[in-house]
N, C-alpha and C positions, 0 to 999 in steps of 0.2 A: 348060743346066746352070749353076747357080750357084756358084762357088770363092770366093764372097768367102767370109772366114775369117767365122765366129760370134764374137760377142758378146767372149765369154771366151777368151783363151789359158790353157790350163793344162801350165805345166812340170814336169816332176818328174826326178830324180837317182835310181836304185835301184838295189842291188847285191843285197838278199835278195828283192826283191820285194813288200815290204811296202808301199813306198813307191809305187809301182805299182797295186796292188792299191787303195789312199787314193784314188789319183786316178780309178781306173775306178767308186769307190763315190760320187764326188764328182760326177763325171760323172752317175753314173743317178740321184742325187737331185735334181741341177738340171734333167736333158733333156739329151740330145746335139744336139739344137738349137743347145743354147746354149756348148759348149764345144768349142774342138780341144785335146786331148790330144797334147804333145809328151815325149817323151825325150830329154833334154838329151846323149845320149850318142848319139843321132841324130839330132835336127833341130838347126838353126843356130838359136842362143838369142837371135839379131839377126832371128828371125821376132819376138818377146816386143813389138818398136816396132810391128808392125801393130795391135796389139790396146790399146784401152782399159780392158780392165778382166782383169788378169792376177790366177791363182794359180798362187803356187811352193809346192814340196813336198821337201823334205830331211828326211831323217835326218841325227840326230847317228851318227857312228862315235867308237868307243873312248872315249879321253881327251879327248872335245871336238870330235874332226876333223871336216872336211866329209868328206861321202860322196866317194869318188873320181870320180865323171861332175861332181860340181860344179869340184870342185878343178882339172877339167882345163881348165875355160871359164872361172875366175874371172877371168883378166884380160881378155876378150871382153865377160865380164858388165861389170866397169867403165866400158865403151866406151860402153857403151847411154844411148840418151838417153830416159830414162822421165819427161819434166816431160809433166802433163798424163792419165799412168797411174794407175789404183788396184790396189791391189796388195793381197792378201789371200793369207799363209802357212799353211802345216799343215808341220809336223815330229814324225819319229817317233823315239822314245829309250827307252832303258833307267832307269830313275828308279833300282831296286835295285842293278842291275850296276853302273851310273858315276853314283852320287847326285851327286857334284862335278861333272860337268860334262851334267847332264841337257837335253837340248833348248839344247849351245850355240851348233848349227849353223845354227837357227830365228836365234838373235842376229846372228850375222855374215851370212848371209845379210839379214836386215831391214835392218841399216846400210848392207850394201852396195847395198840397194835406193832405199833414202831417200837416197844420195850420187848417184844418177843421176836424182835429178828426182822420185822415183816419192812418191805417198801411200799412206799405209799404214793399211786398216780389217783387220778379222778379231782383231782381238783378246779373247785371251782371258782365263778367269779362274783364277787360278794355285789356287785354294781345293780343295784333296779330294786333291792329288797330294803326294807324299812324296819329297823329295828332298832335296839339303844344299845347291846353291850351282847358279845356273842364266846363262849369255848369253844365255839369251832371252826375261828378263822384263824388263817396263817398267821405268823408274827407280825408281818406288816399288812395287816387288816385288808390285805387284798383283796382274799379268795377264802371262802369256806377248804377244808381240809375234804369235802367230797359236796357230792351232788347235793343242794340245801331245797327240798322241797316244804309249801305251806299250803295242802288241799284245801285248809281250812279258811284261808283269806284268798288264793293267787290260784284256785285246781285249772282254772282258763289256760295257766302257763306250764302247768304242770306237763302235757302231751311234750310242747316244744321240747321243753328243758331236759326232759327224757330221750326225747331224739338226739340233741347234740351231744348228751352224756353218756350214751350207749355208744354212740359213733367213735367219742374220743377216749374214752378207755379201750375201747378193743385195739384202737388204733397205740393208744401207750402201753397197752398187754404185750403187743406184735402178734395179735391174733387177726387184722382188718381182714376182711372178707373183699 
């Protein structure tokens, strides 16, 4: 029986499930092959250094926050020595609810990825969403810093958005099938 870990670590943070739900759809679009699926609110996020080629998944909560399963391992996540990782985000947010701070948990998360070594592809393109002031768009407001999903205003585009973003990280991983 083989227990080496696949290809892809994929972490995720969930309090409604949505977040959850992202990663199981991320999963069957790539092949369970190729991904282990972790819950940062049970597995040790110091499994994240076996793996070359990681995706994290956060929602924003409220006013900006991290999800609470993030918030409780942030200083763990600091520790991590991610040089030599690729790293590819998906975050899920309210654009209507909290236009000022849409997707800013995708941003903090991203920086704190980039301060531990890690490279960062999955980026996205900010163009078709509505919102007033965002953390986790690139410097020049182009592109979210990963995949920016909103089930709760847009889940109609969510499928799509999911297919192009699974397609084009594997493809900036150099894992394309």
């Amino acid at each position: 029986m083989d227990l080496s870990p696949a290809p892809i670590g994929l972490f995720y943070g969930s309090s409604t499930c949505y977040t959850e739900m992202t990663a199981e759809k991320i999963r069957d679009r790539i092949g369970a092959e190729w991904i282990d699926v972790h819950n940062v609110a049970e597995d040790d996020i110091a499994l994240a250094e076996q793996y070359d080629f990681l995706i994290f998944g956060i929602p924003t909560w409220d006013y900006g926050e991290l999800q609470e399963d993030w918030e409780n391992i942030w200083d763990e996540l600091a520790q991590l020595d991610l040089h030599g990782k690729t790293v590819a985000l998906y975050g899920l947010g309210d654009q209507e609810g909290y236009p000022q701070w849409f997707q800013d948990a995708l941003g903090y998360l991203h920086s704190q990825l980039l301060a531990c070594g890690a490279r960062a592809v999955g980026y996205w393109p900010a163009e078709g969403y509505q919102f007033e002031e965002s953390k986790g768009l690139t410097e020049d407001g182009s592109h979210f810093v990963g995949l920016a999903l909103d089930d709760e205003n847009e889940f109609e585009l969510s499928d799509e958005r999911l297919d192009k973003w699974c397609a084009q990280i594997m493809r900036e991983f150099g894992l394309a099938q």
